[in-house]
PDB file of N, CA, C and O in Angstrom, chain B, residues numbered from 101:
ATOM      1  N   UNK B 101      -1.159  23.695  25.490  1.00  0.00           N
ATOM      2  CA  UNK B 101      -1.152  23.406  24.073  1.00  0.00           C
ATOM      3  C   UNK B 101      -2.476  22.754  23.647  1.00  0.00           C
ATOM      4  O   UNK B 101      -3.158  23.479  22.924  1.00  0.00           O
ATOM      5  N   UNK B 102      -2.886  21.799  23.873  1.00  0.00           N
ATOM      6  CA  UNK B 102      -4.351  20.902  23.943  1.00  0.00           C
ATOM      7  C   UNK B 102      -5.224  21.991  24.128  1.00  0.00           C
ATOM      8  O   UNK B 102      -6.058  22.022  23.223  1.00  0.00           O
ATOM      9  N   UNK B 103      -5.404  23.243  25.265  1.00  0.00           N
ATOM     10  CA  UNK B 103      -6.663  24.092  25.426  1.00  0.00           C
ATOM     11  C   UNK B 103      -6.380  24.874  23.446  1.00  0.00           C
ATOM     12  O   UNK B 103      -7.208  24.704  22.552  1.00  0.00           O
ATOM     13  N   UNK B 104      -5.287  25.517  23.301  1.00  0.00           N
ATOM     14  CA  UNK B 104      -4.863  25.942  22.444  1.00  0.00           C
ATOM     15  C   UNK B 104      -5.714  25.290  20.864  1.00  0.00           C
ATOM     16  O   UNK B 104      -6.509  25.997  20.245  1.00  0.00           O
ATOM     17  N   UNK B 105      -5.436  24.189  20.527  1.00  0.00           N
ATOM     18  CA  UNK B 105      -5.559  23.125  19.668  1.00  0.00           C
ATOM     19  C   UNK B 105      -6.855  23.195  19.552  1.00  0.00           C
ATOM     20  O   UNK B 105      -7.464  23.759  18.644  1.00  0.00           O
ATOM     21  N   UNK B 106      -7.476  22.413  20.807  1.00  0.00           N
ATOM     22  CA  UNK B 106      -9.148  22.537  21.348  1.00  0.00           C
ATOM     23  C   UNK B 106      -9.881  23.941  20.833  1.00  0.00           C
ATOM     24  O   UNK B 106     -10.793  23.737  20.032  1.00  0.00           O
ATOM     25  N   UNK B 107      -9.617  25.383  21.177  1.00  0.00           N
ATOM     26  CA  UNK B 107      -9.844  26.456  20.783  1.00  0.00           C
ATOM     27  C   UNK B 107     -10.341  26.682  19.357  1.00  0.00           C
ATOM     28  O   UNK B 107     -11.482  26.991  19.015  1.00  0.00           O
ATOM     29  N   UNK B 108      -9.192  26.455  18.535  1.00  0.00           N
ATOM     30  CA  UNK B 108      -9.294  26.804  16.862  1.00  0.00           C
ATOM     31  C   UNK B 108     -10.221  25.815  16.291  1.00  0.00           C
ATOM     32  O   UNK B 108     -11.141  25.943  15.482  1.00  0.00           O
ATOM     33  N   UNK B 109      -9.636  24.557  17.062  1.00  0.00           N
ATOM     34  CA  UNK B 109     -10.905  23.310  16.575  1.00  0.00           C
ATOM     35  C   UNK B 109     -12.133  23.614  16.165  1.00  0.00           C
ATOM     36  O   UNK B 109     -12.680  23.667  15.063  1.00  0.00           O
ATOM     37  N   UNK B 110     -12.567  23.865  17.621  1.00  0.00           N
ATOM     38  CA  UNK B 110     -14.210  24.032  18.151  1.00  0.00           C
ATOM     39  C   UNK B 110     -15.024  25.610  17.413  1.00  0.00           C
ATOM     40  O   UNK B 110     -16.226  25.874  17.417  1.00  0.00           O
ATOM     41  N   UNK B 111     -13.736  26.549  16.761  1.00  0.00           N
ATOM     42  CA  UNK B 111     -13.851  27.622  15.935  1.00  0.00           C
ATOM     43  C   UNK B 111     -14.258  27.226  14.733  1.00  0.00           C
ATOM     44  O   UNK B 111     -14.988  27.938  14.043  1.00  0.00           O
ATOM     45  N   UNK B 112     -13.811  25.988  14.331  1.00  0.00           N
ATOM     46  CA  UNK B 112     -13.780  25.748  12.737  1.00  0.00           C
ATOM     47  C   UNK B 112     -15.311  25.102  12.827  1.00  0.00           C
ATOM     48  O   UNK B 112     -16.152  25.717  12.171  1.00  0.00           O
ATOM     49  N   UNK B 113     -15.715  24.081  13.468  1.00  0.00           N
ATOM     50  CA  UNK B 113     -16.640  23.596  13.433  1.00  0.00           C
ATOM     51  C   UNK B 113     -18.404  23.575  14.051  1.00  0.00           C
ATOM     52  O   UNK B 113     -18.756  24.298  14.982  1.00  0.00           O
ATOM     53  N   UNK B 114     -19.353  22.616  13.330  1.00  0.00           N
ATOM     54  CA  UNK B 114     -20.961  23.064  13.231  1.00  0.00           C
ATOM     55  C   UNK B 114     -20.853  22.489  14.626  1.00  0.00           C
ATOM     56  O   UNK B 114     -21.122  23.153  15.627  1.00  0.00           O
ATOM     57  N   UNK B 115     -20.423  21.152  14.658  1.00  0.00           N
ATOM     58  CA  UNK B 115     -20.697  20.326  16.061  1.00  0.00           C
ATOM     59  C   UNK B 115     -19.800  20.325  16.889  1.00  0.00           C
ATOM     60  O   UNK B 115     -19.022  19.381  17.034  1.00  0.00           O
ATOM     61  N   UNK B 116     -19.773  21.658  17.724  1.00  0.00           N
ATOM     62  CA  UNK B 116     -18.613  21.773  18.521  1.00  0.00           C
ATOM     63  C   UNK B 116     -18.686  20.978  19.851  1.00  0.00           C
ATOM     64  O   UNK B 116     -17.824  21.181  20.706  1.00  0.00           O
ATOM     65  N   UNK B 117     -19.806  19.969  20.084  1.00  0.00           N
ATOM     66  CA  UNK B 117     -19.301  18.992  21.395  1.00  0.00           C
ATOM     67  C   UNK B 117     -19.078  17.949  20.705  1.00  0.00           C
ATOM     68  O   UNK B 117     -19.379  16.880  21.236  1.00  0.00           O
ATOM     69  N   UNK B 118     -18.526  17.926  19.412  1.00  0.00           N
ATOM     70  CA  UNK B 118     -18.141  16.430  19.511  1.00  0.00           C
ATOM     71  C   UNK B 118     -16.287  16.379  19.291  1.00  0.00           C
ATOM     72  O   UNK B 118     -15.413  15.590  18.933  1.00  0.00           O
ATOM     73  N   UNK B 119     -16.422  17.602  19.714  1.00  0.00           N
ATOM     74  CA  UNK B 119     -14.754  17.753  19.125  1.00  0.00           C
ATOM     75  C   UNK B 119     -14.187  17.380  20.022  1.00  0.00           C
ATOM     76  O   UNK B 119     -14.420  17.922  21.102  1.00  0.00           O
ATOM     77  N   UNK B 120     -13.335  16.442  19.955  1.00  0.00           N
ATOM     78  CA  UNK B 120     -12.093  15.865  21.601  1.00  0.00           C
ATOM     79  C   UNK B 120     -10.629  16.057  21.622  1.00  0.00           C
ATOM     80  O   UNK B 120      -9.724  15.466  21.033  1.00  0.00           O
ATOM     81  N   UNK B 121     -10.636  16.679  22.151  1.00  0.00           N
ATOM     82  CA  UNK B 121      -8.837  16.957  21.997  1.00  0.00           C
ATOM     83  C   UNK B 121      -7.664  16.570  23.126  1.00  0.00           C
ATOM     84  O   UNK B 121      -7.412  17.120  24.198  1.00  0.00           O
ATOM     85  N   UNK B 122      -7.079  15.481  22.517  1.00  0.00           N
ATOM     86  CA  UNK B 122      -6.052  14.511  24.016  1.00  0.00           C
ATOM     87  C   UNK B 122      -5.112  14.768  23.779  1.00  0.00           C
ATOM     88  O   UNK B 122      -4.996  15.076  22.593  1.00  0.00           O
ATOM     89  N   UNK B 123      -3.989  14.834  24.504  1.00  0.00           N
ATOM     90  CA  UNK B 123      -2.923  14.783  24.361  1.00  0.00           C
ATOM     91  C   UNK B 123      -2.140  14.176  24.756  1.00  0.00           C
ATOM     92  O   UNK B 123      -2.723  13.815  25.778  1.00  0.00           O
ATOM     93  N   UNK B 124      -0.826  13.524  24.824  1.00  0.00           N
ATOM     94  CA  UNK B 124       0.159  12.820  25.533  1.00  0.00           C
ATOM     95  C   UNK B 124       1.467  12.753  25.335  1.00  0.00           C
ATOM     96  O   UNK B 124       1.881  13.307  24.316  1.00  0.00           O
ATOM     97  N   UNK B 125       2.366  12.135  26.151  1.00  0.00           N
ATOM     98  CA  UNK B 125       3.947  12.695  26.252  1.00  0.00           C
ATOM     99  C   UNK B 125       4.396  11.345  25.794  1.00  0.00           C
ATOM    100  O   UNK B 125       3.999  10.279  26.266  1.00  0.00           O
ATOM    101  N   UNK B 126       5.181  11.478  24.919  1.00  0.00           N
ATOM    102  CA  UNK B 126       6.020  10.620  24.489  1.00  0.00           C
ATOM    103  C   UNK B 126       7.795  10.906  24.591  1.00  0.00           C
ATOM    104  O   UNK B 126       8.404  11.087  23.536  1.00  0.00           O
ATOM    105  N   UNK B 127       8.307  10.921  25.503  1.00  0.00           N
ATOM    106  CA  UNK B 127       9.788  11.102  25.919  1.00  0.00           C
ATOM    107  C   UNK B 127       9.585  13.385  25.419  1.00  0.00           C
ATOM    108  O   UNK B 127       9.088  14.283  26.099  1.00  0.00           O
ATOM    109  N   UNK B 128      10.071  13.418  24.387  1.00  0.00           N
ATOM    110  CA  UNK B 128      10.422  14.993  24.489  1.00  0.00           C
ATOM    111  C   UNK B 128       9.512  15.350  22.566  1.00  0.00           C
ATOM    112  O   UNK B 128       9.923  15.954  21.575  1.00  0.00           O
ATOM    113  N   UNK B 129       8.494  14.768  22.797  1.00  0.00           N
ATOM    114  CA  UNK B 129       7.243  15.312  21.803  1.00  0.00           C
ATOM    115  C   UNK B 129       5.859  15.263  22.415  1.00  0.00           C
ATOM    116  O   UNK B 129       5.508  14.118  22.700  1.00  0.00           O
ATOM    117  N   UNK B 130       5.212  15.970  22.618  1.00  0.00           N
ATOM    118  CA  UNK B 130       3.516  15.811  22.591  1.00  0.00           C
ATOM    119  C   UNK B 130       2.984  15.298  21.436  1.00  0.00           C
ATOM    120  O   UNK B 130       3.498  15.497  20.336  1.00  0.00           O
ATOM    121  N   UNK B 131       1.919  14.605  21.622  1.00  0.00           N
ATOM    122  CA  UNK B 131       1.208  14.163  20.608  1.00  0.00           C
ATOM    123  C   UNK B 131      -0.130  14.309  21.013  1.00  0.00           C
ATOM    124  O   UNK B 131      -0.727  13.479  21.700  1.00  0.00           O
ATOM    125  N   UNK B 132      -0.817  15.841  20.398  1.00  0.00           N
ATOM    126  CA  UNK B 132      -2.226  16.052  20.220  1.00  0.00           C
ATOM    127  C   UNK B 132      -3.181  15.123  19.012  1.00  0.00           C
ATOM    128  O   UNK B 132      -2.995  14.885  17.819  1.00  0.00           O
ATOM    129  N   UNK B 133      -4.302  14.744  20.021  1.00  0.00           N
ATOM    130  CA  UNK B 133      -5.370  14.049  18.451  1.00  0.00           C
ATOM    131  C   UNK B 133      -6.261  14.768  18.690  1.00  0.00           C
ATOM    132  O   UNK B 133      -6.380  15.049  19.882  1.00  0.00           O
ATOM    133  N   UNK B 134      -7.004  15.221  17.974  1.00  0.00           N
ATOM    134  CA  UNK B 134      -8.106  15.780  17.470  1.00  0.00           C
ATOM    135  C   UNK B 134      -9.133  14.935  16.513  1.00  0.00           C
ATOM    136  O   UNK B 134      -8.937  14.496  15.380  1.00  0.00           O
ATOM    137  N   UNK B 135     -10.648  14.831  17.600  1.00  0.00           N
ATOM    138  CA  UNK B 135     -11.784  14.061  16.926  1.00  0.00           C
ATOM    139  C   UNK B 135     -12.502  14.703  16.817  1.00  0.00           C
ATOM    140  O   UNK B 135     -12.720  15.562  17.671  1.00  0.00           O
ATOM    141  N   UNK B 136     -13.382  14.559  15.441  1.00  0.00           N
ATOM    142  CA  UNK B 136     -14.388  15.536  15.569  1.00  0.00           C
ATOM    143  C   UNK B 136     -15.597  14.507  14.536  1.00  0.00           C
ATOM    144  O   UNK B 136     -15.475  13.569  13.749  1.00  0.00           O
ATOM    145  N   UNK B 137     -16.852  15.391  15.133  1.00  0.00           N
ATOM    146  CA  UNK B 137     -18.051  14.531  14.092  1.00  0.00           C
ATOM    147  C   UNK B 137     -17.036  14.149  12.314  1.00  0.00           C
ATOM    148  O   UNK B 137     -16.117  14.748  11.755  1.00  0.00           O
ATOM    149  N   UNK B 138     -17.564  13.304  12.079  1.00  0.00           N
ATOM    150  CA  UNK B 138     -16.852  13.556  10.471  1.00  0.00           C
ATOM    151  C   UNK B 138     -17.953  13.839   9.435  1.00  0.00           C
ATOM    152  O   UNK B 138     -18.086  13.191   8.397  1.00  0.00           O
ATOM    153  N   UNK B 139     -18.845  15.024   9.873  1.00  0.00           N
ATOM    154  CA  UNK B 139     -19.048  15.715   8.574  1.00  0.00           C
ATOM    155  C   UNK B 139     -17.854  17.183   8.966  1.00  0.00           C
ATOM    156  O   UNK B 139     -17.444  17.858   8.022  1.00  0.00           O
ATOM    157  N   UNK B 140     -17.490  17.458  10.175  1.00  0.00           N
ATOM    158  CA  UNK B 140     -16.898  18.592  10.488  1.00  0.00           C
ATOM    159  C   UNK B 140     -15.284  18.376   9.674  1.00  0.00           C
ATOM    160  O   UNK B 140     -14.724  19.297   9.080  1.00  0.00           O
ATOM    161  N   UNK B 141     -14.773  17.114   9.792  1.00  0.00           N
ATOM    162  CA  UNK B 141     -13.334  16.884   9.448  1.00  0.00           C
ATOM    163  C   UNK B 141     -12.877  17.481   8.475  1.00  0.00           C
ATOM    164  O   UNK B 141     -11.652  17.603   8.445  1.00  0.00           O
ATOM    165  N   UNK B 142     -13.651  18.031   7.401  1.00  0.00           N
ATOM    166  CA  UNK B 142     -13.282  18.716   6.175  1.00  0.00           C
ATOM    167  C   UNK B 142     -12.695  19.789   6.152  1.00  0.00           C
ATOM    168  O   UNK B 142     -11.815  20.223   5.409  1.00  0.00           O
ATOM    169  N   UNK B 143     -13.669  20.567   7.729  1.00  0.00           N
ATOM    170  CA  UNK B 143     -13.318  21.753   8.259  1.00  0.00           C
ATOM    171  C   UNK B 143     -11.947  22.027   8.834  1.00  0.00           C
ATOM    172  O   UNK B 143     -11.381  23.118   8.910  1.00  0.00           O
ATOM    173  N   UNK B 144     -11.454  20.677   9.279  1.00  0.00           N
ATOM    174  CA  UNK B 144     -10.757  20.721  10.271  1.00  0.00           C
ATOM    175  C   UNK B 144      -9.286  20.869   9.437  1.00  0.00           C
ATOM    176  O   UNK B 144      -8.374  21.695   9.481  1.00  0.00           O
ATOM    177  N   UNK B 145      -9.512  19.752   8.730  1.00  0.00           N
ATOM    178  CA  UNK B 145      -8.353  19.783   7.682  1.00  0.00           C
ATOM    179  C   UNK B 145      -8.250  20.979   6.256  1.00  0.00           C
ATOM    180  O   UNK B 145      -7.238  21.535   5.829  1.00  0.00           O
ATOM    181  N   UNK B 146      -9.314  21.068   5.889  1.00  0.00           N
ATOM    182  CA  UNK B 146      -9.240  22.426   5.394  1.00  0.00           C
ATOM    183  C   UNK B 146      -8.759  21.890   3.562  1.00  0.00           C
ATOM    184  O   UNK B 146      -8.211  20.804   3.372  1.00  0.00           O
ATOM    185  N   UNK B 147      -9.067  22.801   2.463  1.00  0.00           N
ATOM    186  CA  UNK B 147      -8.374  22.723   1.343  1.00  0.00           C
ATOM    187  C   UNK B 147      -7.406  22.186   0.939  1.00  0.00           C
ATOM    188  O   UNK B 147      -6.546  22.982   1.315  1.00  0.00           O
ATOM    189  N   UNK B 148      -6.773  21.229   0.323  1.00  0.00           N
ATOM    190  CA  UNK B 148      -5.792  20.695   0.269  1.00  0.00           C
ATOM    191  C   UNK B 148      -4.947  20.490   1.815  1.00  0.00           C
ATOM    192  O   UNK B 148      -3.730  20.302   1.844  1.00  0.00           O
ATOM    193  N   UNK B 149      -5.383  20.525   2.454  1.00  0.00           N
ATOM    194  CA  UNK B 149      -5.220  20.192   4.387  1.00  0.00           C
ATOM    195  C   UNK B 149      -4.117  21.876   4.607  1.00  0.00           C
ATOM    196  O   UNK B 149      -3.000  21.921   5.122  1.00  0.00           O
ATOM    197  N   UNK B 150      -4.777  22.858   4.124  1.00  0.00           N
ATOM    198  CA  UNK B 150      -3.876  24.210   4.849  1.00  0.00           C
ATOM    199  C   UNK B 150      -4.504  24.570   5.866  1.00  0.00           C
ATOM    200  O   UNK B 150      -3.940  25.482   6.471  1.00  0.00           O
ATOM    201  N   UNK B 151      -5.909  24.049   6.514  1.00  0.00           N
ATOM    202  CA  UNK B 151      -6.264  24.626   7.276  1.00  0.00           C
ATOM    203  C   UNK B 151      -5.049  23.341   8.621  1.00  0.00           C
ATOM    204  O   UNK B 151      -4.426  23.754   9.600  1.00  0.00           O
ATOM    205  N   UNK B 152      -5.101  22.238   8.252  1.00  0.00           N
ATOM    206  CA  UNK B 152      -4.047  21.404   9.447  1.00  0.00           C
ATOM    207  C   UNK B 152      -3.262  21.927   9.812  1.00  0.00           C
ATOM    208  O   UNK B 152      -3.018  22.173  10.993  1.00  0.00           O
ATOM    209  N   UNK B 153      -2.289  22.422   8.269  1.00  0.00           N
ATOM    210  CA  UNK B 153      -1.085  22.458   7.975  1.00  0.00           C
ATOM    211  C   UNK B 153      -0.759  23.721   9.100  1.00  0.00           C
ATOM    212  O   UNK B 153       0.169  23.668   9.907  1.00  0.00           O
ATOM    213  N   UNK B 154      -1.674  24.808   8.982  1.00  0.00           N
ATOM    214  CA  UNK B 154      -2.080  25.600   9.749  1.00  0.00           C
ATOM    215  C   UNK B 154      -1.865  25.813  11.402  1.00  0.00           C
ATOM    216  O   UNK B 154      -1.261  26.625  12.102  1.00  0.00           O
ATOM    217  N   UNK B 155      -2.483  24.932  11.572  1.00  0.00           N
ATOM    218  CA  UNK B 155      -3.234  24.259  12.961  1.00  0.00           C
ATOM    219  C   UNK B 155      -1.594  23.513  13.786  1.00  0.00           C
ATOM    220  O   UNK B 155      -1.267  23.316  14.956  1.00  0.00           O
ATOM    221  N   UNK B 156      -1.018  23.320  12.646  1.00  0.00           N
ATOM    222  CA  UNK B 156       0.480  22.251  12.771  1.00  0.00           C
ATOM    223  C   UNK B 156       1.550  23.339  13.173  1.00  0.00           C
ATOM    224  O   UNK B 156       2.251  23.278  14.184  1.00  0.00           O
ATOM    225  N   UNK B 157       1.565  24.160  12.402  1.00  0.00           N
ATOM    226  CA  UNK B 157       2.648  25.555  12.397  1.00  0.00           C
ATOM    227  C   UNK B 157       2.243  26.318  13.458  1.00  0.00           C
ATOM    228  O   UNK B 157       3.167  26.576  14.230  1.00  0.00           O
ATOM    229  N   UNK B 158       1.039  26.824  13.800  1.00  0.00           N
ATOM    230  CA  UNK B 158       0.331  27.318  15.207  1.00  0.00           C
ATOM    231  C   UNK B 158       1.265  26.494  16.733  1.00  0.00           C
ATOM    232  O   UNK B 158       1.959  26.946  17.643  1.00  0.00           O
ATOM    233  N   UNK B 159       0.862  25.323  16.397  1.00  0.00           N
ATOM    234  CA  UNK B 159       1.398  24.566  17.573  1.00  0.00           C
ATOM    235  C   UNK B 159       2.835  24.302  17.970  1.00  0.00           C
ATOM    236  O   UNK B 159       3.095  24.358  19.172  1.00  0.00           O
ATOM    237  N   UNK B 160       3.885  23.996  17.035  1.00  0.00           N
ATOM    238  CA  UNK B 160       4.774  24.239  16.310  1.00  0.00           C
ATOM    239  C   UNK B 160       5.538  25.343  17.017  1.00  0.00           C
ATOM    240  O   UNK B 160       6.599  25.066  17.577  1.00  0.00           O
ATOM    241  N   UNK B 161       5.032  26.650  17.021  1.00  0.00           N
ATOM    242  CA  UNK B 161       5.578  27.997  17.025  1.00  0.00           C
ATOM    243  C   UNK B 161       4.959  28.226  18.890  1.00  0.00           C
ATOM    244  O   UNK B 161       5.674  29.040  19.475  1.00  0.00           O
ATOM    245  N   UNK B 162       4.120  27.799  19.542  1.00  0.00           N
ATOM    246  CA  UNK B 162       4.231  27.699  20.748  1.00  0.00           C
ATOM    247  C   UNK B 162       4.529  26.812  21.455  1.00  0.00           C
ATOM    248  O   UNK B 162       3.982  26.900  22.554  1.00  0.00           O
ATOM    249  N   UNK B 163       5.255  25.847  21.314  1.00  0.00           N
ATOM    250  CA  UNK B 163       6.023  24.645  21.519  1.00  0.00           C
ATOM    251  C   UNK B 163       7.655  25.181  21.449  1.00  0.00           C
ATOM    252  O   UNK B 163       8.495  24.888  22.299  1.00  0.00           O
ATOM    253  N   UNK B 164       7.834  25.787  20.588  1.00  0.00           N
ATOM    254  CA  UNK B 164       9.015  26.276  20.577  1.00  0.00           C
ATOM    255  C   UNK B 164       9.500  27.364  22.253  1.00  0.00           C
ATOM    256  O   UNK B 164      10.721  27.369  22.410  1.00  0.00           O
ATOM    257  N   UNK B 165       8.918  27.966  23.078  1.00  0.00           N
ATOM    258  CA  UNK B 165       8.832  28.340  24.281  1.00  0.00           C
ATOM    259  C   UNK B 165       9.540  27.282  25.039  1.00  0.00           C
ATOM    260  O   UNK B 165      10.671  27.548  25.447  1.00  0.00           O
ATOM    261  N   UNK B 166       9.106  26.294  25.246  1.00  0.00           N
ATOM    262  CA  UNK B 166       9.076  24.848  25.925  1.00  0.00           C
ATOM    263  C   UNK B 166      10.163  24.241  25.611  1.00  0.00           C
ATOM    264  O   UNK B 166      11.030  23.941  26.432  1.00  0.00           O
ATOM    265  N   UNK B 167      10.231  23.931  24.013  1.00  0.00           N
ATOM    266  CA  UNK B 167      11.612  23.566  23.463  1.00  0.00           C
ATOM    267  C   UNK B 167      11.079  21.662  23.486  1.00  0.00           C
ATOM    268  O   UNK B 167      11.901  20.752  23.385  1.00  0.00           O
ATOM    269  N   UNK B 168       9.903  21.495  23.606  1.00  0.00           N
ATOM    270  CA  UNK B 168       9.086  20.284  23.007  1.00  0.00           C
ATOM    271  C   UNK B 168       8.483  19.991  21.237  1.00  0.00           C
ATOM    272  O   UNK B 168       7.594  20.668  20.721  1.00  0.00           O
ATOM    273  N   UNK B 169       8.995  19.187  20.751  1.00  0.00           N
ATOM    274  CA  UNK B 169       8.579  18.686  19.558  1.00  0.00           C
ATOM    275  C   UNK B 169       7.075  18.649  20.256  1.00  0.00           C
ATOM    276  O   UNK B 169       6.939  18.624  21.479  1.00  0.00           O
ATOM    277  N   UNK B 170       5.985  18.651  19.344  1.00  0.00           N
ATOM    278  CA  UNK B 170       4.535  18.702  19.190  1.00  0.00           C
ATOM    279  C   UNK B 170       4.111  18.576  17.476  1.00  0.00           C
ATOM    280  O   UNK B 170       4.414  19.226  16.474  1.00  0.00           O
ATOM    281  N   UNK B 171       3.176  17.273  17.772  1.00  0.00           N
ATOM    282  CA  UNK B 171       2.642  16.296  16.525  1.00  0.00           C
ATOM    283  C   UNK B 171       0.815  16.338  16.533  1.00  0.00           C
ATOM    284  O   UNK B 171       0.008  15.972  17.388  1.00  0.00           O
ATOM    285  N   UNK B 172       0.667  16.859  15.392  1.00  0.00           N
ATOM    286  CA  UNK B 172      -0.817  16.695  15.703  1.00  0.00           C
ATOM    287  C   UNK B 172      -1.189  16.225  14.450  1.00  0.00           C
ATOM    288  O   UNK B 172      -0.830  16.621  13.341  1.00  0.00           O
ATOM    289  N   UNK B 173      -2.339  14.881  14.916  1.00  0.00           N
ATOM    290  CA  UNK B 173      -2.630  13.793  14.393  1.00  0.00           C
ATOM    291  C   UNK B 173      -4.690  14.721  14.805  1.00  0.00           C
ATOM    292  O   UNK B 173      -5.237  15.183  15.806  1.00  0.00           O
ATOM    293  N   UNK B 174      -5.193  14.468  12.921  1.00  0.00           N
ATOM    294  CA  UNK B 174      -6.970  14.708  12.925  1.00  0.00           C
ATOM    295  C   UNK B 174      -7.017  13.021  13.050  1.00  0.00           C
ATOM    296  O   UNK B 174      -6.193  12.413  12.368  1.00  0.00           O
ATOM    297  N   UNK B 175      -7.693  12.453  13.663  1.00  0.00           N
ATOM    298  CA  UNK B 175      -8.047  11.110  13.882  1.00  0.00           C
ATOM    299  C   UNK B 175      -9.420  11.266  12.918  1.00  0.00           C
ATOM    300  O   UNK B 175      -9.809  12.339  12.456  1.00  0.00           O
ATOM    301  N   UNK B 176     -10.158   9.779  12.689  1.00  0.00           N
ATOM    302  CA  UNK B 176     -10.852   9.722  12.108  1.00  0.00           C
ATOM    303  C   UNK B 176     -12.155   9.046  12.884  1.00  0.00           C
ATOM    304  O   UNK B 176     -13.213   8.874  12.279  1.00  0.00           O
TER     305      UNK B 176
END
């Protein structure tokens, strides 16, 4: 899920080494963060945030396989 996340990230954006993507288990959810330079964050989040919202439903829909809740947090 994280390579996944990491992928589209590093697609959207100018400064693709500054993008970091962690993840961690919290009982039966993942919780991906995603950092990136913040002139890129605009990218990341997108128009009224559909590009997240996006990025959220993506993860969402391959999580469902697993049968894990998955939360993704753009850090700042």
């Amino acid at each position: 899920m994280e390579k996944l996340v990491k992928t589209i990230a590093t697609a959207l954006v100018d400064n693709k080494e500054a993008v970091e993507v962690t993840s961690r288990q919290d009982k039966h959810t993942v919780i991906i963060e995603i950092k990136a330079d913040s002139k890129d964050l605009g990218k990341i989040i997108g128009k009224e945030g559909k590009i997240a919202k996006a990025i959220r439903t993506i993860t969402k829909a391959a999580a469902i396989k697993s049968g894990e809740k998955v939360v993704v947090d753009i850090l700042q």
